[in-house]
C-alpha positions in Angstrom: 228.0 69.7 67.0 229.6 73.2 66.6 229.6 75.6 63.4 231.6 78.7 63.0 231.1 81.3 60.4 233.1 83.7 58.7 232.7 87.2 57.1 235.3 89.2 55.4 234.3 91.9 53.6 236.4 92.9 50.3 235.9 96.5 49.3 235.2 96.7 45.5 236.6 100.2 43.1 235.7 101.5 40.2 232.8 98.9 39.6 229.4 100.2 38.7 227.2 97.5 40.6 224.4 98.5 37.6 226.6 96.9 34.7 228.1 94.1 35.5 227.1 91.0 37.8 229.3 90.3 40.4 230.4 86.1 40.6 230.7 84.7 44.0 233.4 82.2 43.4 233.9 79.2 45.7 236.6 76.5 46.9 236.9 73.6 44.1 234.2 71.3 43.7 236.3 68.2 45.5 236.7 70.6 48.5 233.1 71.6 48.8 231.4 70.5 51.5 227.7 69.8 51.2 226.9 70.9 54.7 228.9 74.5 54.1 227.2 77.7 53.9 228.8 80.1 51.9 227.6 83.4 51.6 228.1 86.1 48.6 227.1 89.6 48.4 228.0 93.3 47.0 227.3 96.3 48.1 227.7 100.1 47.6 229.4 102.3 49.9 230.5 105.7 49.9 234.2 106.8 50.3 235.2 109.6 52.3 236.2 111.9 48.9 232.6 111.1 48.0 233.0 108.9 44.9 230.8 105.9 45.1 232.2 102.2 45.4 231.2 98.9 46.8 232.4 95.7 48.1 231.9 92.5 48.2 231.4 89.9 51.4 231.4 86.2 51.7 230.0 84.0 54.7 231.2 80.2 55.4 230.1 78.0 57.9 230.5 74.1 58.1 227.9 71.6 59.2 230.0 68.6 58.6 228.3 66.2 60.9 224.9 66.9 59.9 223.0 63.4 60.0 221.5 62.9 56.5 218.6 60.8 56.2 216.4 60.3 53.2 213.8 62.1 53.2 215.7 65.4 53.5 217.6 66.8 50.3 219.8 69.3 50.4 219.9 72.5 48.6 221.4 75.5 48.2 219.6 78.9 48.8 221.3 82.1 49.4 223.8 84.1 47.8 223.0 87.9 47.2 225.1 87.4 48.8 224.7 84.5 50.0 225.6 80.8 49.2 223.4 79.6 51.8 222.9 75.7 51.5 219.3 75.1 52.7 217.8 71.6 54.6 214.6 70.0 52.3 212.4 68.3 54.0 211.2 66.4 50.8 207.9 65.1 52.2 206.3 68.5 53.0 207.9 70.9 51.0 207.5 70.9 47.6 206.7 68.1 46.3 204.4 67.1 48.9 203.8 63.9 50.5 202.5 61.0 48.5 201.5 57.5 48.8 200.9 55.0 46.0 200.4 51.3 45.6 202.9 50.0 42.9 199.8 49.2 41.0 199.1 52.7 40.2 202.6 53.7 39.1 201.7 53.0 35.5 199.1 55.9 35.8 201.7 58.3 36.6 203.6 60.4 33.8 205.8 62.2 37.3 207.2 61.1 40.5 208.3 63.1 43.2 212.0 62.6 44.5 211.3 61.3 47.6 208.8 58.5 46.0 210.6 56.9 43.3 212.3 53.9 43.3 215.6 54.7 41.9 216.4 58.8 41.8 217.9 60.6 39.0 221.4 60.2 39.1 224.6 63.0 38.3 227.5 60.9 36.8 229.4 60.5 39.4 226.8 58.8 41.4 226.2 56.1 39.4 228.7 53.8 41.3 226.9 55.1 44.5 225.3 52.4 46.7 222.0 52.8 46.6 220.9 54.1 50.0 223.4 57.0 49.3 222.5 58.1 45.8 219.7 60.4 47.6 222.6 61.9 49.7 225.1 62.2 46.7 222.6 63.8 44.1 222.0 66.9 47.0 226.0 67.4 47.3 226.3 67.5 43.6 223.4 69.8 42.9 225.0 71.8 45.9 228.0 71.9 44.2 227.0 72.9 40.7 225.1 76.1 42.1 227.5 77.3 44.7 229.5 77.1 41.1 227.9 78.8 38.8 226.0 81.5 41.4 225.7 85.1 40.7 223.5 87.6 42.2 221.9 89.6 39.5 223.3 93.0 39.5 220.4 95.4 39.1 218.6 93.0 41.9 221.4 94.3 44.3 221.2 97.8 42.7 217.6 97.6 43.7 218.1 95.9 47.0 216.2 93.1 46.1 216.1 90.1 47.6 213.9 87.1 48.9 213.6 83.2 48.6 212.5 81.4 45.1 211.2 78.2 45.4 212.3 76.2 42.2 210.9 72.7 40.2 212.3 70.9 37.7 211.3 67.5 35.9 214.1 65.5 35.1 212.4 63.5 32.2 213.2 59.9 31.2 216.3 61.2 28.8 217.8 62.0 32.0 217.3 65.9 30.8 215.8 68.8 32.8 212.5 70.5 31.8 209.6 72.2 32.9 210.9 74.5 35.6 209.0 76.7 37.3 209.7 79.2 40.4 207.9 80.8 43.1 208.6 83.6 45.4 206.8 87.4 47.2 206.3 90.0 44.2 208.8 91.8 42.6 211.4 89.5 42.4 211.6 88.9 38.6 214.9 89.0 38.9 216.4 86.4 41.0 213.8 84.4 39.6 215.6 85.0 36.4 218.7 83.9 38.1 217.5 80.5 39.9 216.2 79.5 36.6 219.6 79.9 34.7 221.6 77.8 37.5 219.0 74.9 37.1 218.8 75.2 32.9 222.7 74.5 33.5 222.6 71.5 35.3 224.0 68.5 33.4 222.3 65.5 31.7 221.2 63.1 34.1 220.9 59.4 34.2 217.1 59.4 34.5 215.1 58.1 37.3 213.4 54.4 37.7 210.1 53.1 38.6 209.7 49.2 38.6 212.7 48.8 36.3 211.4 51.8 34.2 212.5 55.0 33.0 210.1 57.7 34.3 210.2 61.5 35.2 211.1 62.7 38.4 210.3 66.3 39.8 212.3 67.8 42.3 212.3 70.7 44.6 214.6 73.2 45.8 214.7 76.6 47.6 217.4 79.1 46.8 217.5 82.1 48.7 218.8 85.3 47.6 220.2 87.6 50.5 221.9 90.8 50.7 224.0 91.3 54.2 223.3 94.0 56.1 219.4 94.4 55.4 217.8 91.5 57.8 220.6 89.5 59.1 219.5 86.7 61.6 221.4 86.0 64.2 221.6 82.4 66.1 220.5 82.9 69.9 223.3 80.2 70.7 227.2 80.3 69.4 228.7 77.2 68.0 231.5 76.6 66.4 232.4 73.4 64.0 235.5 71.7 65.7 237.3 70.8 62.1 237.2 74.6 61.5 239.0 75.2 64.5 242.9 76.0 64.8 244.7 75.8 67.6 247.2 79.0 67.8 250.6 79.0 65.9 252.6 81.3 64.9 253.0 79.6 61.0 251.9 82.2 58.7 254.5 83.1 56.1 256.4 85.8 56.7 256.2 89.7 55.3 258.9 92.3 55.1 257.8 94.5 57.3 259.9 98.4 55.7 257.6 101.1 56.6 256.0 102.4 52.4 254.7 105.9 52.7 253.2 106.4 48.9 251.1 103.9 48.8 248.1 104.7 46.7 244.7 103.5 47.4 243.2 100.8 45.9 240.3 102.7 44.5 242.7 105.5 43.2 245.6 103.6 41.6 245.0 103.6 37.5 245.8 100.0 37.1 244.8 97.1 40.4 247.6 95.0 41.4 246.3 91.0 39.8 246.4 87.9 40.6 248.1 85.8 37.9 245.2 83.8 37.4 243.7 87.0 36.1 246.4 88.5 34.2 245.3 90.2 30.6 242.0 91.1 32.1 241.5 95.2 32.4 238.4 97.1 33.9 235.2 95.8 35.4 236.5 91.8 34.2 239.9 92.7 35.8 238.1 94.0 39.3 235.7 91.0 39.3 238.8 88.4 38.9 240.6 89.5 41.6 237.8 89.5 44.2 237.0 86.1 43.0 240.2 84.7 43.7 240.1 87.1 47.0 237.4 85.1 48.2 238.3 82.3 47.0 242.2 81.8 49.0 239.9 83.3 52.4 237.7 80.5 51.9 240.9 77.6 51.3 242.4 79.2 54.4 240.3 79.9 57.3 240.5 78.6 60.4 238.6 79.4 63.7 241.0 80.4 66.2 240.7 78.3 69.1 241.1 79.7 72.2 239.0 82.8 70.6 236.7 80.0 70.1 236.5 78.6 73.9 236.2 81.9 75.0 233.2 82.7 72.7 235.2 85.5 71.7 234.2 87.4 68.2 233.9 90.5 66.3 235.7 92.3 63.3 239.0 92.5 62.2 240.2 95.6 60.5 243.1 94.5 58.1 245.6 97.0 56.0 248.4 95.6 54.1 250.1 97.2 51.0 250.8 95.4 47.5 254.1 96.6 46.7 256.0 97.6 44.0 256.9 94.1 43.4 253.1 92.0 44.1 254.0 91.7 47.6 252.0 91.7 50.6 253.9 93.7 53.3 253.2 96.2 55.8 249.7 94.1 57.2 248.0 95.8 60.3 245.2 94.4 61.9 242.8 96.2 64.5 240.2 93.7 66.1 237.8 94.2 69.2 238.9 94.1 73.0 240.2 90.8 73.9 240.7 89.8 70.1 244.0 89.2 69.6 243.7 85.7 68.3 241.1 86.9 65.6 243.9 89.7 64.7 246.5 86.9 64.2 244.5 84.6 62.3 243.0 87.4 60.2 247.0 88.4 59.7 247.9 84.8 58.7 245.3 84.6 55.8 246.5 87.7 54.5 250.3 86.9 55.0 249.2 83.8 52.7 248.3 85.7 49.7 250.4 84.3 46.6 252.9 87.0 44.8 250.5 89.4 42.7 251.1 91.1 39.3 252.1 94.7 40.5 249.9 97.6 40.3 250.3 100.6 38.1 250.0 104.3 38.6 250.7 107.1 35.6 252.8 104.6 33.7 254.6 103.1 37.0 254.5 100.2 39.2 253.2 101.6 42.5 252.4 100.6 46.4 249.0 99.9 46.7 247.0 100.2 50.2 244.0 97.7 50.5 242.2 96.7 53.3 239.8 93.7 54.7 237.0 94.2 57.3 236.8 90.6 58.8 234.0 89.7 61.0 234.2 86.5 62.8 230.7 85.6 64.4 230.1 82.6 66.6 226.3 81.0 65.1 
């Protein structure tokens, strides 16, 4: 089994990380994997005039073929950063291993997960064979926080960051209560923020024991991770085969006239926009677009192949300018020795970009320079 992973970094203007949370947006909920990791964070750089900024990165990987059996759950930990779905082991965990006679099940006001008869159930398990329903309620619970993530902004201020071990009872109205989290000291925070995404979760149809209604507790770990800070890396490179591309030359094709005022993206008074974002302005405005940035990277990657075979990885430099009409032109890619096929596939996802809503500088439409560091890395 092979997994790839994928890092672009999107540099972030004009955003002050302190007042506003940054979302980590993700591919729609029928193309999310339950085996993907995806990875969110922000952070602050320092341009070369000195005014502060930061940017924002995303990590996917694909575990596809990950055998699922029932005593594991899946669920998602990471984001900071990071969307980073985690592997439960359900008997040892959390909820810890229990063995009952049916006889004493009357006794019990809770259940854990991996024990009960029939588990809590989203809505669109309940036509779910049974031996699956285990498997189905992880995706969806993987799905609805890889949703509605978002790393707490004064926790990335701060640097925060570290793993909170979540419970929940899901009671016998099929609604969520009692949650409680865990994690190392001074992470208030993102135990704020694991808290929210499980108070969202929707009504559930509740869990069964002997034909009964009954209260089911489940864990999860969700781990919050900035990039850069304590990155592990995998001592052996795989790559997921559905992921990979062989090499074509499809990308759509950009006008490629030489723009010489093209004003920099953390300069220009008014960011070119996506028309999904159109009407937004300021810190809302800046937050759309690297949503849907992240977003269309996520919908369109591909490992290249041959870069793949060759165990061939590294990051991708890309300019391209937003012109005076919304669009993309003049792309340049630098990538590491050897790298050509990570230069062309970085080029291709760019090339994709749909027509934008035109930037504006001192009243005007204007060119406007951005840029992509993408790092491909073989886990």
């Amino acid at each position: 089994m092979m997994r790839f992973s994928l890092l672009f970094v999107i540099p972030l203007m004009i955003c002050n990380i302190a007042m506003a949370q940054e979302v980590c947006d993700s591919p729609d909920e029928s193309m999310a994997d339950p085996n993907s990791i995806t990875k969110c964070a922000v952070e602050d750089t320092k341009e070369a005039n000195g005014k502060k900024s930061s940017k924002i990165s995303i990590e996917v990987s694909t575990r596809r073929r990950i055998k699922r059996v029932r005593d594991k759950a899946t669920g998602v930990g990471n984001v900071g950063s990071t969307h980073q779905i985690a592997s439960i082991d359900k008997s040892n965990l959390l909820v810890g291993k229990l063995e009952i006679a049916s006889n004493t099940t009357k006794a019990l006001d809770v259940l854990p997960f991996n024990i009960v008869d029939e588990v809590p159930l989203f809505s669109k398990c309940k036509d779910v064979s049974l031996l699956k329903q285990s498997k189905c309620f992880s995706e969806q619970i993987t799905s609805h926080i890889i949703r509605n993530f978002k790393y707490p902004s004064k926790a990335l201020a701060k640097g925060i960051e570290g793993r909170v071990l979540v419970q929940f009872i899901i009671n016998k109205e099929g609604k969520v209560e009692k949650i409680t989290t865990r994690s190392p000291q001074n992470t208030e925070l993102l135990k704020i923020e694991a808290k929210r995404l499980i108070n969202k979760l929707p009504k559930f149809i509740p869990g069964r024991q002997n034909g009964q209604p009954i209260k089911v507790r489940y864990g999860i770990p969700i781990t919050f991770k900035i990039p850069g800070k304590s990155d592990n890396i995998a001592s052996k490179k795989k790559v997921n085969k559905s992921r990979i591309k062989k090499k074509k030359n499809t990308f759509k094709k950009v006008k490629e006239i030489v723009i010489t005022d093209a004003i920099t993206f953390n300069t220009v008074e008014s960011i070119p926009q996506f028309k999904a974002c159109k009407g937004k302005t300021g810190d809302e405005n800046l937050a759309c677009f690297n949503q849907k940035m992240v977003k269309h990277i996520q919908k369109n990657f591909y490992y290249p192949e041959e870069a793949a075979v060759k165990g061939i990885e590294g990051r991708v430099w890309v300019n391209f300018i937003i012109d005076k009409k919304g669009e993309v032109t003049n792309i340049k890619m630098r990538g590491p020795k050897g790298g050509q096929d990570l230069e062309e596939e970085a080029k291709r996802m760019v090339a994709k970009l749909p027509a934008f809503i035109p930037g504006k500088h001192q009243g005007k439409t204007a060119n406007v320079k951005y840029n992509i560091p993408i790092v491909f890395k073989l886990n």
